[in-house]
C-alpha positions as CSV (number, residue, x, y, z in Angstrom):
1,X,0.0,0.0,0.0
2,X,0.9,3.8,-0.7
3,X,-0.3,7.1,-0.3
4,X,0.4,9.3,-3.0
5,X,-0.8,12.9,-3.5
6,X,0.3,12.8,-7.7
7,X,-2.4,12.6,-10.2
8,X,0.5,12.3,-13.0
9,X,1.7,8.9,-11.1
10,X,-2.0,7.8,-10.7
11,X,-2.8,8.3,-14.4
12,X,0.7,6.6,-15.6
13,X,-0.7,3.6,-13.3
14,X,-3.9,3.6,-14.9
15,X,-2.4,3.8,-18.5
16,X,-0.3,0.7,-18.4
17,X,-3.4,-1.0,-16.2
18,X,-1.5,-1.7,-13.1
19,X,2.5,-0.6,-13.4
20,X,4.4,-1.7,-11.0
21,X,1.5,-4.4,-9.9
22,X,-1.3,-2.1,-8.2
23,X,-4.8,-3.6,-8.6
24,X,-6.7,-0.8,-6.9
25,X,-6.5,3.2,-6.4
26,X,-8.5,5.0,-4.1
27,X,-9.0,8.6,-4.4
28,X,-9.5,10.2,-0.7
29,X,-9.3,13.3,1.2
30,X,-7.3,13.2,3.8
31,X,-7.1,14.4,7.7
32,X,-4.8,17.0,7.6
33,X,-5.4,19.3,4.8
34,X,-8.9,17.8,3.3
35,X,-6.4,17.2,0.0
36,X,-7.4,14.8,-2.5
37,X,-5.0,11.8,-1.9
38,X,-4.9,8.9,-4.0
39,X,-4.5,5.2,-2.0
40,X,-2.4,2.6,-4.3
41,X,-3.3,-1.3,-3.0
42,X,-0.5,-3.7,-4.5
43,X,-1.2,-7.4,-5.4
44,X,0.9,-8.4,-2.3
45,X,-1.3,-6.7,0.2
46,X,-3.5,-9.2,-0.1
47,X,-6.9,-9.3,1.1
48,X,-6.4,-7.2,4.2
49,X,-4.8,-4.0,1.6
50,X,-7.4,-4.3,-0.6
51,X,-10.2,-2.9,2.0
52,X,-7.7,-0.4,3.7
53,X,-9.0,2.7,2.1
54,X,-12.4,2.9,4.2
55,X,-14.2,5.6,5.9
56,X,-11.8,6.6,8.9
57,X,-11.0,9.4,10.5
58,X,-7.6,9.5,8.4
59,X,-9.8,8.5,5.1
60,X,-12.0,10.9,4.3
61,X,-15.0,10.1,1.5
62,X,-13.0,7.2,-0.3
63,X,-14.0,6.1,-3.7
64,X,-12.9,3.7,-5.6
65,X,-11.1,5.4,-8.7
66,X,-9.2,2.2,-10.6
67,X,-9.3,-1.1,-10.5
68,X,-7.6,-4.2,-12.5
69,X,-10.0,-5.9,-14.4
């Protein structure tokens, strides 16, 4: 899992439909600033990453922006 704040990296992700082996992007606002954040899940998380981006007081109106098909 990452937290990115980089639409460019998020759209090079999308692009080559997973680089670097993410299978899910949340887009998110985030507790300190309200900032749209973007949440990368990786194959290797496993299960438990791939539900890591929920409603939280750190995870602020998550939606689901990406995900490998």
């Amino acid at each position: 899992m990452a937290s990115i704040n980089e639409r460019e990296t998020v759209d090079e992700i999308i692009a080559s439909n997973g680089k670097g082996g993410c299978v899910k992007i949340v887009q998110y606002n985030n507790m300190f600033n309200g900032g749209l954040t973007y949440g990368l899940v990786f194959k290797q998380d496993g299960k438990g990453g791939y539900n890591r981006y929920e409603e939280s007081a750190a995870c602020l109106n998550p939606q689901v922006l990406w995900e490998k098909k």
